[in-house]
N, C-alpha and C positions, 0 to 999 in steps of 0.2 A: 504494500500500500504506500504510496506518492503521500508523504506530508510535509512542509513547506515550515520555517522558523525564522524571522529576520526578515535581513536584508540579503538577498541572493543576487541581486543583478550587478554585475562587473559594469565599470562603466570608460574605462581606460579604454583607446582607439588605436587603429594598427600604427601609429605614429610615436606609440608607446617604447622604452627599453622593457624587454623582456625576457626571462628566465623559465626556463620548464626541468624538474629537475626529477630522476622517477626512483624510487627508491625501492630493489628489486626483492622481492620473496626469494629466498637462496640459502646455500648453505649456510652463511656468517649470518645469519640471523639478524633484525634490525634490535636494536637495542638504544639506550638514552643517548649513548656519546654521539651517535649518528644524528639526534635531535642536537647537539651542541652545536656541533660541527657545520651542521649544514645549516643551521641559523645563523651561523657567524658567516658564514658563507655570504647567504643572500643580504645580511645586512651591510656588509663589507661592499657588496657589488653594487647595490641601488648605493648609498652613501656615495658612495665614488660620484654620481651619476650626481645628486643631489648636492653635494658640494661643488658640482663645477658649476652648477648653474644656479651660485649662490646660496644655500644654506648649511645648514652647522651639520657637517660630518657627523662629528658625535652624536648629537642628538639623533640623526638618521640611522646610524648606524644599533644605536642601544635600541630604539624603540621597534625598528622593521626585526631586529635579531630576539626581540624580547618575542613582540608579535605573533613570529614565527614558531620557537620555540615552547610557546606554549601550547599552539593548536598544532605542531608536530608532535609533544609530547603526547596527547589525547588520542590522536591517530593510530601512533605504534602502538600505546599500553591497552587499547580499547580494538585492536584491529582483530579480524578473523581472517589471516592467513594474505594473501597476494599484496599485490606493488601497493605501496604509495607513491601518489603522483602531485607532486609544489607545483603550480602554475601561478608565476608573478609578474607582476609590472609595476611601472611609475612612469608616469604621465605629469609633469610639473610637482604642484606636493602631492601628488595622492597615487599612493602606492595601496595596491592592490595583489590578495592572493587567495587561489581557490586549492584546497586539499582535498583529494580524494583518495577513498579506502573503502574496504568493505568489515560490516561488522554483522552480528548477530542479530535477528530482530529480540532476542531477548535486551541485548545490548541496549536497539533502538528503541525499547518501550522506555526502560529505564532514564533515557537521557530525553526521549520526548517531553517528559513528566518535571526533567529539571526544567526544558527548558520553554515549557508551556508557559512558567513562573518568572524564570530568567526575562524574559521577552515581553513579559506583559506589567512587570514592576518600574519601580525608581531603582536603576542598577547601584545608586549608591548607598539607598537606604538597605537595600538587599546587601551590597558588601559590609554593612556595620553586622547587620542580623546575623549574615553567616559567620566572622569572623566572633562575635559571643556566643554563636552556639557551638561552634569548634573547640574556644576555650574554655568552654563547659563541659565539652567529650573530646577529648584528644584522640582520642581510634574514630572517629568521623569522618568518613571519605566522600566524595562525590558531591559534594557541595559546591562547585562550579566556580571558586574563589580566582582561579586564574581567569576564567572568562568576564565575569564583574569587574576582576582589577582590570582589566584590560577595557571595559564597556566603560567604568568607571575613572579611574584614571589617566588613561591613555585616549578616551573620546573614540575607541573603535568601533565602527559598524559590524557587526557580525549578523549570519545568518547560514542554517544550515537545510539542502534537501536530500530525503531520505528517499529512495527509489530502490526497488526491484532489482536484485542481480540474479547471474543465473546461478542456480544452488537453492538448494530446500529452505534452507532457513536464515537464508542473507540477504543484506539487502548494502547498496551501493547510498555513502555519504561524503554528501561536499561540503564542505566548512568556507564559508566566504568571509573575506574581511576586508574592511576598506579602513587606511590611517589616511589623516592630512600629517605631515611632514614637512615642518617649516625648515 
């Protein structure tokens, strides 16, 4: 079943810098440093891009590498087996990236349910709530703190659609995210 969360639509144009990065199901298995690495990666490369045509490196670089590395972390630790696929761009400030993966619809129920709430609140009053109720249960998982700091702090667009893949009990998700990047 097709369900829709956000913002999904890319809005960058083929005049854009852009990156497609796939990250293969294989023997060496995908694991956290591979979300390091390759967040440092794409921050490092748009950064470049955005500091020639005037703004602050760093900035660019911490926030597309943060960005990244959180909704790659999500993908690997939450995936049901085949490639992850980074598709990025930056068009002026606005850098842009869509992740795709396949998870379980067990998976998908559970993250629809966060993010029915995620999507339909104040992401900052949501990041106080979840951060008191975390420090009231420290075994507390899945509380979607990285996506809030991110809606919350960092002013990102997210939106994610869940679709149909081929296999009994999977289904194909894209995680989209839009920064401005000064």
């Amino acid at each position: 079943m097709e369900a829709t969360f956000g913002q999904v639509d890319l809005t960058n144009g083929a005049g854009a810098l852009k990156n497609r990065i796939r990250l293969a199901e294989g023997p060496l298995d995908l694991a956290w440093q591979h979300c390091g690495v390759t967040s440092e990666f794409l921050g490092d490369f748009f950064a470049l891009r955005r500091a020639a045509e005037g703004g602050d490196y760093n900035e660019a670089r911490h926030s597309i590498g943060y960005l990244t590395n959180e909704l790659l972390e999500n993908a690997v630790k939450f995936r049901r087996g085949a490639d992850i696929t980074l598709e990025a761009s930056l068009e002026g400030t606005t850098f842009e990236i869509r992740i795709s993966n396949v998870i379980t619809g067990e998976t998908a129920g559970r993250f629809q349910a966060l993010l029915a709430e995620l999507t339909t609140r104040d992401p900052g009053e949501l990041l106080i709530e979840r951060i008191e109720q975390n420090a009231e249960n420290m075994e507390s998982s899945g509380s979607g703190l990285g996506l809030l700091t991110l809606m919350s702090d960092y002013g990102a667009r997210l939106g994610w659609r869940f679709q149909p893949a081929a296999g009994t009990d999977v289904l194909r998700l894209d995680t989209y995210a839009a920064l401005d990047i000064v």
